[in-house]
C-alpha positions as MATLAB code, in Angstrom:
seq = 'XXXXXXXXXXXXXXXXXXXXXXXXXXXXXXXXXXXXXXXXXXXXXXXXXXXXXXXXXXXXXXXXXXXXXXXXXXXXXXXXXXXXXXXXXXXXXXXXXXXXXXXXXXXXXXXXXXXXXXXXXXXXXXXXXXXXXXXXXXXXXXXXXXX';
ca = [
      10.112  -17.160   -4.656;
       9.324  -13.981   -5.952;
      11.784  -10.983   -5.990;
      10.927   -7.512   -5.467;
      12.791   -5.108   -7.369;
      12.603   -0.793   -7.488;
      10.247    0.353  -10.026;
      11.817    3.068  -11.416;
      11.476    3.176  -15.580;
       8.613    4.283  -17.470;
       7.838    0.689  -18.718;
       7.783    0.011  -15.336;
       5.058    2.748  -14.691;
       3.207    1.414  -17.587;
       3.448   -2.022  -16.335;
       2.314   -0.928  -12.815;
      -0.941    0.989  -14.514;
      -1.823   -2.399  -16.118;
      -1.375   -4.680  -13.030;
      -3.263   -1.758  -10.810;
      -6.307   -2.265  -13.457;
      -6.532   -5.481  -12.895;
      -6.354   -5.273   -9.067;
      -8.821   -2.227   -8.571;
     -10.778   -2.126  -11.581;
     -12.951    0.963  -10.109;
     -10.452    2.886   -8.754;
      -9.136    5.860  -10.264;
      -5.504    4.791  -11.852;
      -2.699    4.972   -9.530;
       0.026    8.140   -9.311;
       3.389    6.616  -10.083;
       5.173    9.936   -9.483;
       5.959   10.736   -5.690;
       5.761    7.083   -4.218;
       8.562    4.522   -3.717;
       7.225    1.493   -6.033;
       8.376   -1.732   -6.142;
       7.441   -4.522   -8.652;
       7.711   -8.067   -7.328;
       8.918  -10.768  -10.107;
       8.075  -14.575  -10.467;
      11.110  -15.198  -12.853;
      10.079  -13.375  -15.733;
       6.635  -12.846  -14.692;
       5.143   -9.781  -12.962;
       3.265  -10.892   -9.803;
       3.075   -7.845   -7.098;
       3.642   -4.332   -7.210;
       3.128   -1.954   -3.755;
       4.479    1.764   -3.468;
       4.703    4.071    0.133;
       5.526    7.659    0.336;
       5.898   10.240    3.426;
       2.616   11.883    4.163;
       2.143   14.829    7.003;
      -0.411   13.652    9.195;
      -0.008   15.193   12.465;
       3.560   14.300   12.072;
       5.606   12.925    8.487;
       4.362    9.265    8.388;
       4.866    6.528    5.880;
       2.148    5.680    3.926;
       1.118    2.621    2.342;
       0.370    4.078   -0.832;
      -0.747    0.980   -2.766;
      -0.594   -2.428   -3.173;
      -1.805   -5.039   -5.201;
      -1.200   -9.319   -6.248;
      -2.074  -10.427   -9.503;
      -4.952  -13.032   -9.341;
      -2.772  -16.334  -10.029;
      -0.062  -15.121   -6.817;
      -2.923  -14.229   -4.201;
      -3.283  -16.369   -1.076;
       0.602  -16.805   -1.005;
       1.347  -13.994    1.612;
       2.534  -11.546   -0.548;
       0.731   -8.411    0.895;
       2.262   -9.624    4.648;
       5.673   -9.299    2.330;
       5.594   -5.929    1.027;
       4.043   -4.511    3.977;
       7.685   -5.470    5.776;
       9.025   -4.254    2.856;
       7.767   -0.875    2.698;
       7.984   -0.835    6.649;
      12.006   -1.113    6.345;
      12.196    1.586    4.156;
      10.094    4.114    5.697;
      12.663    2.733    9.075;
      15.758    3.558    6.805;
      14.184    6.671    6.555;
      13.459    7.691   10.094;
       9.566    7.079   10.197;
       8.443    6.183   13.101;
       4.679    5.403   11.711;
       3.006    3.905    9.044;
      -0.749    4.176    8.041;
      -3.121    3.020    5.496;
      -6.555    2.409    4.809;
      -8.679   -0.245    3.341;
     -12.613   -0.703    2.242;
     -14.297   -1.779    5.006;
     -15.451   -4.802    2.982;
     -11.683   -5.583    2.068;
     -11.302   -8.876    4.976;
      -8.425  -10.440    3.611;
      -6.360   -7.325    3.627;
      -7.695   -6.092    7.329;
      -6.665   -9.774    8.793;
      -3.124   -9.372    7.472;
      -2.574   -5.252    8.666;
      -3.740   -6.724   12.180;
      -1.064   -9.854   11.607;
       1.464   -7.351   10.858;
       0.293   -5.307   13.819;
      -1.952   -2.017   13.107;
      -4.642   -1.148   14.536;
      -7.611    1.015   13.016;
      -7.868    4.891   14.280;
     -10.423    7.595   14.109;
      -9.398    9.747   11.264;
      -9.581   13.955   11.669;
      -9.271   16.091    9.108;
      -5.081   15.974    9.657;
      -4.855   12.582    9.416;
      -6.859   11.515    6.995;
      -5.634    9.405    4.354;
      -8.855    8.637    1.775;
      -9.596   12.150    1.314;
     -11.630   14.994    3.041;
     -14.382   14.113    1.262;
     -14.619   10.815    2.367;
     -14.106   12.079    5.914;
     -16.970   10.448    8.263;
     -18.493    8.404    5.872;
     -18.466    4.352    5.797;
     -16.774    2.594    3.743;
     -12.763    2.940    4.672;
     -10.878    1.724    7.864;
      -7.613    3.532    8.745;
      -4.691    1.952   10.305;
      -1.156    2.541   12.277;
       1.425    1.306   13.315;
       4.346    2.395   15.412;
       7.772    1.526   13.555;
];
């Protein structure tokens, strides 16, 4: 069973950085500051690690900042997990939405967001969560859900 525990120390940023790397090599590194993060443990071993934060976006939203399961935990319906997870908070917190996006070629992660109940939407330039620049252009799918 793993455990998810706060991420809240600077070896825990550092620790984050290094499982992100391995999860989205091509990404630009994650922001640990301004996002809720949470590592999840297999006894002494570091096997998930997701974050959310409040974004405006029309209205304050929570937003499924990132997310990622190390190679030997995958398949084990861990993202399903922490999106729950996150979803309680941002509920503890008075969201009544939550939104993310994926790559449009990212299948495993788009079957469990519909499990869990989003649905993709037509971002604007308000509610946009992969950047203005990416605006219009293929590639991302955005999602909601009502809390």
């Amino acid at each position: 069973m793993i455990a998810f525990r706060r991420a809240l120390s600077r070896e825990d940023a550092a620790l984050i950085a290094q499982m992100d790397v391995v999860c989205f090599p091509i990404d630009a590194p994650a922001e640990f500051a301004g996002a809720n993060w949470f590592i999840g443990w297999d006894g002494d071993r570091p096997a998930a690690y997701c974050a959310w934060k409040v974004v405006e976006h029309d209205e304050s939203v929570g937003f499924h900042y990132r997310g990622g399961v190390m190679p030997d935990w995958r398949g084990r319906g861990l993202q399903r997990e922490m999106l729950r997870l996150r979803e309680a908070e941002m509920r503890e917190q008075g969201l009544r939405k939550a939104v993310t996006y994926t790559d449009a070629d990212g299948a495993a992660s788009m079957r469990n967001l519909i499990a869990e109940g989003y649905r993709p939407y037509v971002p604007t330039p308000t509610t946009t969560l992969s950047g203005l620049g990416r605006l219009g252009r293929a590639g991302f799918v955005h999602w909601g859900k009502k809390l």
